[in-house]
N, C-alpha and C positions, 0 to 999 in steps of 0.2 A: 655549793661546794664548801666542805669545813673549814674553817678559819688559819687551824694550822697547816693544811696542805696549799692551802690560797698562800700564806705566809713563807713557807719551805720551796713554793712554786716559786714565788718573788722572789726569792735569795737565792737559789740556781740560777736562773735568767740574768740576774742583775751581776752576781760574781760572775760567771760565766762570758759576760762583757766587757769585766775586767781581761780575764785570760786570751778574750780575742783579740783586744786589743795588745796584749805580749805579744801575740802571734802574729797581726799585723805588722807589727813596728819590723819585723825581721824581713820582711820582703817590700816597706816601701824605701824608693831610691833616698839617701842620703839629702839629695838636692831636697827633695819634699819636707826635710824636717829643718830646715833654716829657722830664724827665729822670725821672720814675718808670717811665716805658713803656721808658725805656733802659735802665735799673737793671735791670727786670725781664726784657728781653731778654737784658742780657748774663749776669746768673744764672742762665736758662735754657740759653745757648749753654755757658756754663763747666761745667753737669754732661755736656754734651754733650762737650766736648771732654777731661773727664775719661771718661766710656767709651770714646772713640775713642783716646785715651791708654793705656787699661787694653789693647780688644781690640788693638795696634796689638801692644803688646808681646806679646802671646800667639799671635801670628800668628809674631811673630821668633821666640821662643821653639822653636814650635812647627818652624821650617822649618830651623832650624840646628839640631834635633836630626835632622830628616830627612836632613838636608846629611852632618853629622859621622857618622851611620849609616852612609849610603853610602860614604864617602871610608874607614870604617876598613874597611868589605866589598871594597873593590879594595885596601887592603897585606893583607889577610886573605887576599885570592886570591894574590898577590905571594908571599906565604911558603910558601903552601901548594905555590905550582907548582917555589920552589927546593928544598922538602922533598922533590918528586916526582922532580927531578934527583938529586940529593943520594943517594935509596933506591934510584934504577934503576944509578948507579955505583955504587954498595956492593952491587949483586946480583952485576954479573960483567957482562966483554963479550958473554951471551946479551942484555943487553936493550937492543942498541946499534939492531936494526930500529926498536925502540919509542921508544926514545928522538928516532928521527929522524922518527917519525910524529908523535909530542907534541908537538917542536919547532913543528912544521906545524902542528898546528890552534893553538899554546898563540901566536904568530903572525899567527893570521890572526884569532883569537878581539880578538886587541890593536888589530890596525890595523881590526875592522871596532867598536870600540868607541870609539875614537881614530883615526878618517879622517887617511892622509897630507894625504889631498888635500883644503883649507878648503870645497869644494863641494861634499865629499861627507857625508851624511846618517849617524850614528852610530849602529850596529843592536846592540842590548844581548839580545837573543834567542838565547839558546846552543843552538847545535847540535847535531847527533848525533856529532859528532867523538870527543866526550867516553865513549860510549857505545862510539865502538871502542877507545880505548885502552882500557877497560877491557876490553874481550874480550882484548884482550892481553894484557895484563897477568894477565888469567888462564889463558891458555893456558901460561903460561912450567912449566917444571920443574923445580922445586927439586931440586938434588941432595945439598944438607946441612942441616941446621938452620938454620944460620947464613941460608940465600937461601929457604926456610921462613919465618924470620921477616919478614923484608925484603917477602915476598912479600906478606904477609898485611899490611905496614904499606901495600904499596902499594895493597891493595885498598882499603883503608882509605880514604887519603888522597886515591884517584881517588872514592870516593864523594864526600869530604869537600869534595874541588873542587868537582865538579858542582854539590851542594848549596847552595857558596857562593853559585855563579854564578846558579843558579835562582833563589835571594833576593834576589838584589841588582837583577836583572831584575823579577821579580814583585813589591818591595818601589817600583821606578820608573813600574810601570806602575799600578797599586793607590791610592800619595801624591800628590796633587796641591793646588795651592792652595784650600783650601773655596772655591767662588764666589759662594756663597747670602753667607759670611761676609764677602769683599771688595767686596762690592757695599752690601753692609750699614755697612763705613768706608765707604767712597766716596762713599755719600750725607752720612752723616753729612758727612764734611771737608765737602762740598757743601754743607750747613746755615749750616756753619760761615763760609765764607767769604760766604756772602749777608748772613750778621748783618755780619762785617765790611765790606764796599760799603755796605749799608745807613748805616751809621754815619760811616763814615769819610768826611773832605772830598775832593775828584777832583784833585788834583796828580800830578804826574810821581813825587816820593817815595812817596808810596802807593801807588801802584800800582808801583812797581819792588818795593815791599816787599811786596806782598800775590804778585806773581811769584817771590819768592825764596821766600818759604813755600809757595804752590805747589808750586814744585823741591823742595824738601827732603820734603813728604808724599810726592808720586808718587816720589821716591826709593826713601822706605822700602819704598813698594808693589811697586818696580821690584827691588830687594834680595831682599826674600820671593819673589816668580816666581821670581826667578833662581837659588835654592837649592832651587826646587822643580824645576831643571831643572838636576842636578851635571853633565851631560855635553855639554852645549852653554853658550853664550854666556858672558861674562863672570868667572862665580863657574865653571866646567870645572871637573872633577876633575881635577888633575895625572893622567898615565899615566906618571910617573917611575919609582913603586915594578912597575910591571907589565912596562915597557920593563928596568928592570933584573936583572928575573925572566928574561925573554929572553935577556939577554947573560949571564946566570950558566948558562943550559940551552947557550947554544954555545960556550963555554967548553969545557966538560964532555962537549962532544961528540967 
């Protein structure tokens, strides 16, 4: 689900429990709203809002390490592919066909993971491109030690790509926000702001303030989605370090 409708979702449901809680308070008896029955509510809502406190951070926790994973796996691909530049000019101008093929997919690999175009859909699924440059790259013929070794780093380092790219792919499709868990806050906040309607008197200030706490929960909630999703909306992964992997292979070309 997108981030902002995850985030718009939370803030209906959570205000929303503010309002039931106005609605409440008009039909329960007088006797129930003593100040021990209040005491005791609010003690119960404050361990409430200490687990939802607890899970809230382990949710962040949890999706800024998935966030920071991914973001070091694209400059990890970034170096790899100027290392691949880098060993195909230190072989010798035989590997100048490959280099103009690498360019191609290493290219097309960017803008289809980073759309020029803002309408178009960002596809993290690698291809078989990968798979010929390495036939290439192993077809080449060393004719000294020296493109021997170079050879053998390239084999290397075209695995080492691929490999990246399949992680970072399979590690995006695999991590998602738990939903069993976000549903599990959501009610909770939802508890939470019904004990607040309940309690609180019906003015314009409280209720501006029970909507600003609103905004700031669905926030966090809207935050978490959005790291659970590095390659769209708001929190994107820069393709700086990728786009500059490109300009370094035409350079070199």
């Amino acid at each position: 689900m997108h981030a902002l409708l995850v985030g718009l979702l939370a803030f209906t449901l959570i205000f929303a429990g503010a309002l039931a809680g106005f609605a409440i308070r008009r039909m329960v008896p007088p006797e129930h709203l003593v100040a021990e029955a209040k005491d005791t509510v609010r003690l119960a809502i404050g361990l409430v809002v200490t687990m939802t406190g607890l899970v809230l951070g382990m949710l962040v926790s949890s999706a800024k390490t998935f966030y920071d994973g991914e973001k070091n796996q694209v400059a990890q691909l970034g170096s790899q592919i100027v290392l691949l530049s880098d060993l195909m000019v230190a072989y010798g101008p035989e590997t100048d066909p490959v280099r103009i093929e690498a360019l191609k997919f290493v290219e097309d690999g960017v803008d289809r993971v980073w759309p020029k175009e803002s309408s178009q859909q960002y596809q993290l699924r690698p291809q078989s491109a990968s798979s010929y440059f390495y036939a290439q790259v192993q077809q080449l013929s060393p004719k000294n030690d020296m493109q021997r070794a170079v050879k053998a780093e390239l084999l290397a380092g075209a695995i080492r790509l691929r490999e990246t790219y399949w992680l970072l792919y399979l590690q995006s499709e695999q991590t998602s926000m738990p939903r069993p868990l976000l549903a599990v806050v959501i009610s909770w906040l939802v508890a939470i702001f019904i004990s607040f309607g309940l309690f609180a008197p019906r003015n314009a200030t409280v209720v501006v303030t029970l909507v600003i706490c609103a905004l700031a929960a669905s926030a966090a909630i809207f935050i978490i989605s959005s790291m659970y999703s590095p390659f769209s909306g708001v929190l994107k992964i820069s393709p700086i370090s990728a786009r500059e992997a490109v300009k370094q292979m035409i350079k070199e070309q």
